[in-house]
N, C-alpha and C positions, 0 to 999 in steps of 0.2 A: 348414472344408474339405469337410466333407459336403454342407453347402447347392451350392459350388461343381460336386462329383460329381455332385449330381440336377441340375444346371441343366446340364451339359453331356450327360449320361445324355438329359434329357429332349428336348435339340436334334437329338441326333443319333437320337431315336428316330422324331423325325415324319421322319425322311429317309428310316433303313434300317428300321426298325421296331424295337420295345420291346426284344426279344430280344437281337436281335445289336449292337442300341446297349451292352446290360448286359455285355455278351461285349466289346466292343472296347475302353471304359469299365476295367474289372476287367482287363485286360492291362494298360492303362495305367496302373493303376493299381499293379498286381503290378513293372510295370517301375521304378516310383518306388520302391516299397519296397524293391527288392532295390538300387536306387543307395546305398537310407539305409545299407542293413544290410551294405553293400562297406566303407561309412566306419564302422562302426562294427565289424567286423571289421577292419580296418584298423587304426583307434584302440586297438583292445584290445591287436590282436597289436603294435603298434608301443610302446607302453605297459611290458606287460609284457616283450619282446625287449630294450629298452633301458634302460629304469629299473629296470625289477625284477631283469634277470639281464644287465644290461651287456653285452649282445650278444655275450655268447655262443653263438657257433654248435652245439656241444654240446649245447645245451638248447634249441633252437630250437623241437624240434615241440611243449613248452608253452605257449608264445606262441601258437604258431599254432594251438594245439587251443583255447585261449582265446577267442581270437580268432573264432574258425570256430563256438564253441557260441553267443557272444556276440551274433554276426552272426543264428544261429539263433532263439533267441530272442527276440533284436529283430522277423526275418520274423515270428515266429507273432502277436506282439502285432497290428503293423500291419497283416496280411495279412486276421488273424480283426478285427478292427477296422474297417479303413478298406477294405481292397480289397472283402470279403466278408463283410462287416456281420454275422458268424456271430452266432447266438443259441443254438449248441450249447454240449454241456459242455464246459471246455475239458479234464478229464480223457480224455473219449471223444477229445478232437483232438489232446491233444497228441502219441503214441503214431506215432497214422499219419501226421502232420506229419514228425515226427519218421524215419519208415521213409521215404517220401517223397523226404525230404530226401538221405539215407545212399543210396538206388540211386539218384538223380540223378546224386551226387554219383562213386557207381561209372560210372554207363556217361560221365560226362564223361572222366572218369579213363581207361575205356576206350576212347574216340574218341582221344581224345591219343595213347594207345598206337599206336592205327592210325594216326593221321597220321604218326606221328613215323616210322614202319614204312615211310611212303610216301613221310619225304623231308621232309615240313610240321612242320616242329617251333616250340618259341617262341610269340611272339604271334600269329602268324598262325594256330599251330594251336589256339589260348588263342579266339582270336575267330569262329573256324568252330564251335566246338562250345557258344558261349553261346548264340544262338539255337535250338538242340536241345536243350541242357539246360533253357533259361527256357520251352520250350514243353512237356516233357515237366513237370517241375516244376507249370507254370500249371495244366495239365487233370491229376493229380494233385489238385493244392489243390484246384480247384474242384469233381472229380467226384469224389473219398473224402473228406478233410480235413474241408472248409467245405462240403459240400454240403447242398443248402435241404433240410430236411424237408417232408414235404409242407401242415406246419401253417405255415411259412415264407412259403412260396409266395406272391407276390401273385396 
């Protein structure tokens, strides 16, 4: 998969140049992983919602807090791995990953609020606020989280 990444990194760098190849590259890369880590949030909450507490609505948000750390999790592997090739601690990342992650996850929470305020509720307001949250999220990752030290740096 990596070889894959530098061979398209490297195409699209003789176009726009090195930089913003590695920038467009690691979005797209970032967007894969959060597809994985939907399914695998999914999986968990679906898992434990119906086998382990037979859908029980009462106990729902354990499922879903399962789910949702699972999902979490998953991001930091693949994100410090494959998106962001990080060669930090993961003690020092995982912390601000992790804070990151929780205001992301409030101001999406908060757009919703105002949509729903304005009228836009449901999916529609579910799909206005993922490209806000995946970009605020992205630059996040890559400027506190994962970012290159300067011994990093090519």
């Amino acid at each position: 998969m990596r070889k894959l990444i530098d061979r398209i990194t490297a195409a699209l760098a003789a176009r726009i140049g090195r930089e913003k190849a590695e920038t467009v590259v690691q979005l797209a890369c970032f967007c894969f992983v959060g597809g994985i880590n939907t399914l695998v949030d999914t999986g968990v909450f679906s898992l434990f919602y119906y086998l382990v507490f037979g859908g029980n609505d009462a106990l729902r948000a354990i499922p879903f807090t399962a789910g949702y750390l699972a999902g979490v999790v998953c991001s930091f592997i693949l994100n410090r791995t494959l998106t962001f090739r990080s060669k930090g601690s993961v003690k020092k990342q995982w912390l601000p990953f992790l804070i990151v992650n929780l205001i992301t996850l409030g101001l999406g929470q908060g757009a919703l609020a105002l949509l729903g305020a304005a009228g836009i509720e449901g999916i529609l307001a579910k799909l206005i606020t993922v490209p806000v949250t995946l970009i605020i999220n992205f630059i996040g990752s890559r400027l506190i989280v994962f970012r290159k030290e300067p011994a990093e740096k090519e």
